[in-house]
N, C-alpha and C positions, 0 to 999 in steps of 0.2 A: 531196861527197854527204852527206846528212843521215844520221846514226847510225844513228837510228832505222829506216831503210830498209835498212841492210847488213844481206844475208844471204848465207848460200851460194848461191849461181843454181843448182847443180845442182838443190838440194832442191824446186825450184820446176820442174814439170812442164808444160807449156802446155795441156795438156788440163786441169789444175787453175784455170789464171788464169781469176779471174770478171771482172775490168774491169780497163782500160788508162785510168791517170785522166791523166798526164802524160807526156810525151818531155822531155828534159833533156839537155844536152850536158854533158860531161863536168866543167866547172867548176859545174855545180850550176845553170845557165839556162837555163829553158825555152826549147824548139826555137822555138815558137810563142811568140807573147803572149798567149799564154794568162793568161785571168785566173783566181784563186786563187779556186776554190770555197769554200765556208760548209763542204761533205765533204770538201776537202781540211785544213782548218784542224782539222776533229774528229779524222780521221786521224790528223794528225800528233800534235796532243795525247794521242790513244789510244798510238802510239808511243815518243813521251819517258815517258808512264807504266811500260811496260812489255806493254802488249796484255793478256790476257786468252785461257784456252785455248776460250772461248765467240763470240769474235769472230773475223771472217777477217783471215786475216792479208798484211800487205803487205809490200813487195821493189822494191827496185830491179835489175832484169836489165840487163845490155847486150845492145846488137840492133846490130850493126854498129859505127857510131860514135856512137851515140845510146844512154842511157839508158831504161829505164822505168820508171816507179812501176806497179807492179799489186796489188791484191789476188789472194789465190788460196789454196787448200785443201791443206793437205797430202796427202790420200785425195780417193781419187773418192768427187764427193759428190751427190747430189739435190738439189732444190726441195723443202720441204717440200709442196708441191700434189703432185710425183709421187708420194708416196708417203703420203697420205692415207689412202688405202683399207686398207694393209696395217697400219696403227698398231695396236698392242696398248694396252691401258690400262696395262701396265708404260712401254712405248715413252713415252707420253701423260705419265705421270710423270716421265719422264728430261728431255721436252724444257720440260716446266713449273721443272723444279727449273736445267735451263742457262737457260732465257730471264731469272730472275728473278735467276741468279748476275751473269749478264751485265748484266743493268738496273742491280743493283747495286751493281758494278764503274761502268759508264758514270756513275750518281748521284754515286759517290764522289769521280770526277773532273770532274764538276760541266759533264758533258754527259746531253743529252736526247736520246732517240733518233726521239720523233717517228711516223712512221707505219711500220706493219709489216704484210706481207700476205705470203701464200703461198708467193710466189715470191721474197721477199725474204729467206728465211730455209732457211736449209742445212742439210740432214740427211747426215753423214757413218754409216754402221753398218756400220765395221770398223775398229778392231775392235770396238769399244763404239757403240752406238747416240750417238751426239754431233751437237746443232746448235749450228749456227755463225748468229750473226746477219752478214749480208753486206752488208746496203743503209745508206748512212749519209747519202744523199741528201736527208733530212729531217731530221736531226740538228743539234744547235748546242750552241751552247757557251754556259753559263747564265751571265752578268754580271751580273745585279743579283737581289739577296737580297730585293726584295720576294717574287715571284711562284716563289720556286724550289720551293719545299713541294707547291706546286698541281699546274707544271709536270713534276716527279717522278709525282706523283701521275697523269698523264693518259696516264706508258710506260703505269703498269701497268692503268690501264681499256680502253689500245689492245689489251694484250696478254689482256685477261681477254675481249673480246670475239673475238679472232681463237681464244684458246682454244674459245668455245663454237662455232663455227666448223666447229673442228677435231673435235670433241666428234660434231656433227652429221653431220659427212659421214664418219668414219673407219669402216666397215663393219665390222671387229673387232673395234671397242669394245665391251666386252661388262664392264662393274663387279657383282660378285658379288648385289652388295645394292642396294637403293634409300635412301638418306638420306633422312626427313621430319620438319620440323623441328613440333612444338606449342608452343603458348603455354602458360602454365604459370601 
């Protein structure tokens, strides 16, 4: 079993598991032949790093005689779409400062995360309001140093757009002041 996957199974809840990505028989071989995803590959990479407290986290459980790889939550957690409506512009702040730790984090190990939308993205709020980025199904793993600068560059336009997004439809956003910027 890959390192990187050992955890405690207790600590992993099923009501927590967001995705079952593989089954593996005990000497590390896929049940199936299954072939190896481009989000499996980022995964694992994210895992020999050391993961990130912003990203979900993954596990190998035993289910009988078979293995799984899952991601999954340590708390119950939302979709960021559930819980749109109740966002404070505090909340709004916490989930601006995890998304861009995490882009971060993904840049520095010279993965791209690609596309992000509502449902792809986790709100844990206990005990701290914390989201978890979950979907990596768009993600890759950057090899060539032409285009990396751009490719960084295009998490955080996904992520500035999903923000105003977020911005528009949160009902209890409510920012003290209005910002206007003059030319000078």
């Amino acid at each position: 079993m890959q390192l990187f996957l050992q955890c405690l199974e207790k600590d992993v809840e099923p009501i927590h598991v967001t995705k079952v990505l593989l089954l593996f028989n005990k000497e590390g071989n896929p049940v199936d032949e299954a072939t190896v995803t481009a989000e499996m590959m980022v995964l694992k990479k994210i895992g020999l790093t050391g993961s990130h407290q912003n990203l979900i986290n993954q596990c190998a459980i035993a289910d009988k005689d078979v293995y799984k790889w899952v991601l999954h939550t340590t708390r119950h957690h939302y979709t960021l779409r559930e819980v749109l409506t109740e966002l404070t512009s505090e909340d709004l702040l916490t989930i601006n400062l995890d998304v861009i730790k995490a882009l971060n984090f993904l840049h520095r190990t010279d993965i791209i995360l690609g596309r992000m939308s509502l449902d792809s993205l986790l709100v844990v709020k206990e005990p701290q309001l914390t989201l978890i980025i979950a979907d990596f199904s768009h993600a890759r793993i950057v090899v060539k140093e032409r285009n990396r600068r751009k490719d960084f560059d295009a998490d955080f336009r996904e992520w500035k757009k999903l923000k105003g997004v977020i911005e528009r439809y949160s009902t209890s956003l409510a920012l003290p002041f209005k910002v206007t910027f003059k030319k000078i």
